[in-house]
Biopython code that builds the backbone (N, CA, C, O; Angstrom):
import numpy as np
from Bio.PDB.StructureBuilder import StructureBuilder

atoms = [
    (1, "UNK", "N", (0.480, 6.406, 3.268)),
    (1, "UNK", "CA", (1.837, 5.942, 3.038)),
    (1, "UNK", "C", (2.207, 4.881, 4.075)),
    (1, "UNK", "O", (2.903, 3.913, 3.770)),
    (2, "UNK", "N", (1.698, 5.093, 5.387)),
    (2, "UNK", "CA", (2.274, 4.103, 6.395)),
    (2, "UNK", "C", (1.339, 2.857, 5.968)),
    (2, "UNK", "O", (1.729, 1.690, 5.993)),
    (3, "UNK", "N", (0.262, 3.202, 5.638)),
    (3, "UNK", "CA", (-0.572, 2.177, 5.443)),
    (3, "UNK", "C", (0.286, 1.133, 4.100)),
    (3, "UNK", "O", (0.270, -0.057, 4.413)),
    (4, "UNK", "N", (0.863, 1.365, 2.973)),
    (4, "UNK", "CA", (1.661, 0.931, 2.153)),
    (4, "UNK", "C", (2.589, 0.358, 3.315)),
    (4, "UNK", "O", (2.477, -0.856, 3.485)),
    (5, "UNK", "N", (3.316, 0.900, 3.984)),
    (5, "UNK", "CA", (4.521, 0.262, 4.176)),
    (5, "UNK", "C", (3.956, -0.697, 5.373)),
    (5, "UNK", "O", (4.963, -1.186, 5.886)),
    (6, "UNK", "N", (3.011, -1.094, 5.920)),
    (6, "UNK", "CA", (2.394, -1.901, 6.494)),
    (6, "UNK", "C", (2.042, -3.419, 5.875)),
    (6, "UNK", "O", (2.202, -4.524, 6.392)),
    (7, "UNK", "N", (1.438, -2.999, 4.412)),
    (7, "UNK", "CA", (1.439, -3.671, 3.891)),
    (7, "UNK", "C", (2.474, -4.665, 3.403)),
    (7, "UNK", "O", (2.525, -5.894, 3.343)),
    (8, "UNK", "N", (3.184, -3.782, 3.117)),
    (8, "UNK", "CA", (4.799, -4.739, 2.225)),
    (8, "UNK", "C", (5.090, -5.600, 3.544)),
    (8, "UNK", "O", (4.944, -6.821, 3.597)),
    (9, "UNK", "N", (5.407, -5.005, 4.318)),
    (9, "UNK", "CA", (5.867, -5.876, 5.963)),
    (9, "UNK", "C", (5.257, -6.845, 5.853)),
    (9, "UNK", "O", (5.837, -7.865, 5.481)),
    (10, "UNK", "N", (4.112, -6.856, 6.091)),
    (10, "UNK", "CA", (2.935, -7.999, 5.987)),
    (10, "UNK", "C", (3.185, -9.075, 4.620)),
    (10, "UNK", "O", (2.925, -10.278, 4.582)),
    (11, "UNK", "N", (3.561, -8.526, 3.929)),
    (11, "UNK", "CA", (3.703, -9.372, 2.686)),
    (11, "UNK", "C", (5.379, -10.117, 2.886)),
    (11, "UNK", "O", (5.695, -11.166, 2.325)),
    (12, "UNK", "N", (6.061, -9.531, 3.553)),
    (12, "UNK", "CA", (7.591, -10.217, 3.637)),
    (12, "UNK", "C", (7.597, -11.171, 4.851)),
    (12, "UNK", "O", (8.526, -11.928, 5.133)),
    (13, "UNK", "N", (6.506, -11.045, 5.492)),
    (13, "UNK", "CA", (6.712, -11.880, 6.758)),
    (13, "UNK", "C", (5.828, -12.853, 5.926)),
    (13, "UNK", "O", (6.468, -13.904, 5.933)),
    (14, "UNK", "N", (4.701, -13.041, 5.222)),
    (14, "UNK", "CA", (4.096, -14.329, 5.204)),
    (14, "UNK", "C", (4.807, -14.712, 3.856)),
    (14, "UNK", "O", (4.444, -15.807, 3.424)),
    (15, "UNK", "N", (5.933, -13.912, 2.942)),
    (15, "UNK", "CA", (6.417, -14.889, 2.235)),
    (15, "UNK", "C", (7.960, -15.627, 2.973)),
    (15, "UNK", "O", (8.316, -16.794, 2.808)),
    (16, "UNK", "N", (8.608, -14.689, 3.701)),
    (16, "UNK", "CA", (9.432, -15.504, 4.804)),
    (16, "UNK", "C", (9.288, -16.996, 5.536)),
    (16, "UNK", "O", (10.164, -17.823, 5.789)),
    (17, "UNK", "N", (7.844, -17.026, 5.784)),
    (17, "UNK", "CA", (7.034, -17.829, 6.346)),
    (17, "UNK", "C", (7.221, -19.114, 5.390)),
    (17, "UNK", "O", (7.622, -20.111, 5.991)),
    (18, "UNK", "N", (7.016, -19.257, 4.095)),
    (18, "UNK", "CA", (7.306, -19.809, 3.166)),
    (18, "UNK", "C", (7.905, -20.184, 2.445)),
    (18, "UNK", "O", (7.750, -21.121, 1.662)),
    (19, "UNK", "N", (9.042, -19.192, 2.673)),
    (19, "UNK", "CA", (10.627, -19.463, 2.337)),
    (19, "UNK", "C", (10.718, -18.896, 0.831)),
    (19, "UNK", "O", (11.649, -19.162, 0.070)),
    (20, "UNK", "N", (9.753, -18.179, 0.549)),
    (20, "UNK", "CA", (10.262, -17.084, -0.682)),
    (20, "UNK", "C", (11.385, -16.141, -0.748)),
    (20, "UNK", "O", (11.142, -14.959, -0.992)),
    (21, "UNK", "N", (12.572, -16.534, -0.558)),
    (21, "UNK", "CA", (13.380, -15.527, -0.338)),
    (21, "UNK", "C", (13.598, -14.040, -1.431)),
    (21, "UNK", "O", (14.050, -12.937, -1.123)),
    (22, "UNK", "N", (13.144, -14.477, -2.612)),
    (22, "UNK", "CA", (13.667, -13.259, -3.161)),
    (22, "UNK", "C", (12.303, -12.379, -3.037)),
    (22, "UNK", "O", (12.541, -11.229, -3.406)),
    (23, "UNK", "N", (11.293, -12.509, -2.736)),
    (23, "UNK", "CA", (9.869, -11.834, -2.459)),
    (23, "UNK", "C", (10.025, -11.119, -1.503)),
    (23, "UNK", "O", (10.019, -9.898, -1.663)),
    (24, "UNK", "N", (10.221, -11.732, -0.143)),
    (24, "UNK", "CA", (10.638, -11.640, 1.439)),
    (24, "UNK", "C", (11.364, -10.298, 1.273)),
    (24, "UNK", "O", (10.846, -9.244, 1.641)),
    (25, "UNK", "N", (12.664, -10.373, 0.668)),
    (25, "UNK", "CA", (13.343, -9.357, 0.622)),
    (25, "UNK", "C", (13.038, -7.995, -0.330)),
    (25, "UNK", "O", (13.330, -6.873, 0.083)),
    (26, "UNK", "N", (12.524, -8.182, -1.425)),
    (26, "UNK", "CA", (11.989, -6.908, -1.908)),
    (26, "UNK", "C", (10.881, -6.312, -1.089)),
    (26, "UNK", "O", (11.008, -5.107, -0.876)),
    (27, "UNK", "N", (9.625, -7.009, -0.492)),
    (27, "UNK", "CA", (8.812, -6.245, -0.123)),
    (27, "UNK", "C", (9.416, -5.550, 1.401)),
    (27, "UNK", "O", (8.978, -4.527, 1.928)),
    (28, "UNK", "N", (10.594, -6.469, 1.942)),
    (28, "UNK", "CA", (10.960, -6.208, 3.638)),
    (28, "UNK", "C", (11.642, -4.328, 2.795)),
    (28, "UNK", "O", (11.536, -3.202, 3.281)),
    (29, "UNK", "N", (12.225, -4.728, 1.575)),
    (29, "UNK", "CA", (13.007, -3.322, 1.237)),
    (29, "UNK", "C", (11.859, -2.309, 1.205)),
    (29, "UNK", "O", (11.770, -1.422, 2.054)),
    (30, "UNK", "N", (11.103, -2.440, 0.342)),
    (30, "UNK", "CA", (9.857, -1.716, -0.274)),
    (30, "UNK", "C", (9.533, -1.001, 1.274)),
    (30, "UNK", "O", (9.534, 0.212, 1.482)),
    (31, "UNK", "N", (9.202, -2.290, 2.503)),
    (31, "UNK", "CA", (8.576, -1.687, 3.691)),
    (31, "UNK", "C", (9.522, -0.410, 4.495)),
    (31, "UNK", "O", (9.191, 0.667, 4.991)),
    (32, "UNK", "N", (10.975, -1.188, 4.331)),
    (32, "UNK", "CA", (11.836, -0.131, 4.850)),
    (32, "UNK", "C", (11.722, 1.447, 4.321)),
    (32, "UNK", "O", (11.504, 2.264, 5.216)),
    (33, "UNK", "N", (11.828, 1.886, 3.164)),
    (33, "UNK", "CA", (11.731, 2.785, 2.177)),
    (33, "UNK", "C", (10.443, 3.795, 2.572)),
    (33, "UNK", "O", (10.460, 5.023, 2.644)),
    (34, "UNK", "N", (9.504, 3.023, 2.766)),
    (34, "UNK", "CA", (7.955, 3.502, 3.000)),
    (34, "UNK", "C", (8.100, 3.756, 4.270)),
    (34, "UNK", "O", (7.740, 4.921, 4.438)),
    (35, "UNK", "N", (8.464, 3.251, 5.338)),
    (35, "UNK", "CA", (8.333, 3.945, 6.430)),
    (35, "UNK", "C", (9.276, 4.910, 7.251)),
    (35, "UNK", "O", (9.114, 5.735, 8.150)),
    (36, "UNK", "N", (10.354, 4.409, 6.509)),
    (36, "UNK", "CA", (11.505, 5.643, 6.712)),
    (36, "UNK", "C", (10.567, 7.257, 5.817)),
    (36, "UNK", "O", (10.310, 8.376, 6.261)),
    (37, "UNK", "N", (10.385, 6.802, 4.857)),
    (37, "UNK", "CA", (9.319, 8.096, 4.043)),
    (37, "UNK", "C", (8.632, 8.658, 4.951)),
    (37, "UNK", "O", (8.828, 9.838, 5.242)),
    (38, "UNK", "N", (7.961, 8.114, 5.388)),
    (38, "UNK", "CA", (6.751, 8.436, 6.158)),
    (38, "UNK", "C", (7.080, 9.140, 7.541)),
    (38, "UNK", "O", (6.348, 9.933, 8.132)),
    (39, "UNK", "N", (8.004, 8.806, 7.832)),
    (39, "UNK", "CA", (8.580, 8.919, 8.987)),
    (39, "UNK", "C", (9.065, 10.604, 8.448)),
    (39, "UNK", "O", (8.603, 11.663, 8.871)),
    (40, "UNK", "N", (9.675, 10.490, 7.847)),
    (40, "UNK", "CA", (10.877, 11.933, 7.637)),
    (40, "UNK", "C", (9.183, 12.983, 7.114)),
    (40, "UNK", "O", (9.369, 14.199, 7.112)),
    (41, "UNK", "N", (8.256, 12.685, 6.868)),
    (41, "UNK", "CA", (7.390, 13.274, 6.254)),
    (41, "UNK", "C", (6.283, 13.769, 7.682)),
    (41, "UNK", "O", (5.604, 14.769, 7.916)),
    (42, "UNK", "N", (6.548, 12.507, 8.392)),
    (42, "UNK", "CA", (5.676, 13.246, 10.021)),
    (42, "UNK", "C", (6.608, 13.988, 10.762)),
    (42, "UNK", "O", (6.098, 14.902, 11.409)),
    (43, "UNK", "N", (7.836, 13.863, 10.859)),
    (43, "UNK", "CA", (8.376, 15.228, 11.247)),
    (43, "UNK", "C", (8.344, 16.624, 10.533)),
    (43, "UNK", "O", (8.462, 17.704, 11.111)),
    (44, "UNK", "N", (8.197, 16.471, 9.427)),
    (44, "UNK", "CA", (8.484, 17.759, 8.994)),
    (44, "UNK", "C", (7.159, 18.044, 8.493)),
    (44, "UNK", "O", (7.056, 18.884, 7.599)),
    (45, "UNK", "N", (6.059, 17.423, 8.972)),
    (45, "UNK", "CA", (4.773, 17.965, 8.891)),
    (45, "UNK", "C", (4.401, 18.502, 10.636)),
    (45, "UNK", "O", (3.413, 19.219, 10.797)),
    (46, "UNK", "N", (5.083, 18.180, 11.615)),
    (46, "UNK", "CA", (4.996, 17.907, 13.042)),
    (46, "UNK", "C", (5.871, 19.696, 12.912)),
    (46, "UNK", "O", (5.638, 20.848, 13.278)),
    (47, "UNK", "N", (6.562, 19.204, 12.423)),
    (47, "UNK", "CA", (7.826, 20.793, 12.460)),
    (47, "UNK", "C", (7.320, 22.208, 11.815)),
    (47, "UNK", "O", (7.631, 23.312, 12.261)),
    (48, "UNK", "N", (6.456, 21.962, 10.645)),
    (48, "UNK", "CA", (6.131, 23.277, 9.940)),
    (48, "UNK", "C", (4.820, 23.720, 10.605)),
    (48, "UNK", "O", (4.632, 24.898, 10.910)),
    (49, "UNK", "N", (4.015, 22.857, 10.798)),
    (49, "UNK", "CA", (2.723, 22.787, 11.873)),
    (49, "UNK", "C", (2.861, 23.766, 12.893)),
    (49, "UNK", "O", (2.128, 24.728, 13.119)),
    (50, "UNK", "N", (3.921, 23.392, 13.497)),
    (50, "UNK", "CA", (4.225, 24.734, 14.633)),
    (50, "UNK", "C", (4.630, 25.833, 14.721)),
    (50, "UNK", "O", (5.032, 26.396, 15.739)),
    (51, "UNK", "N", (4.551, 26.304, 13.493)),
    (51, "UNK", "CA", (5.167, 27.499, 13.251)),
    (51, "UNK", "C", (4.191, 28.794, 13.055)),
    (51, "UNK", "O", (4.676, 29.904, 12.834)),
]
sb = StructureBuilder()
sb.init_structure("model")
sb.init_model(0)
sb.init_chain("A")
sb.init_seg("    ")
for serial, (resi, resn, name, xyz) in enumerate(atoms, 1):
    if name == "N":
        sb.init_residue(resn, " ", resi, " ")
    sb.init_atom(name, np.array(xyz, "f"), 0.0, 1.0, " ", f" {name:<3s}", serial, name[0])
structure = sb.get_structure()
């Protein structure tokens, strides 16, 4: 999953780069989404782990 949201990042910065704006911004969203995911998903894999 982080690996996805790595990707999109990567894809909004080199269409930024280029001045794709409406690209830029879906994948920068896509990246946000994916790593907020990922994120709420390593805590509560970090959290049940210890139990």
């Amino acid at each position: 999953m982080l690996h996805y949201a790595l990707v999109f990042l990567v894809i909004a910065i080199i269409a930024a780069v280029f001045g794709f704006g409406g690209i830029a911004g879906t994948a920068a969203g896509f990246a946000k989404i994916l790593f907020f995911a990922f994120l709420i998903m390593a805590v509560l894999s970090f959290l049940f782990k210890r139990k």
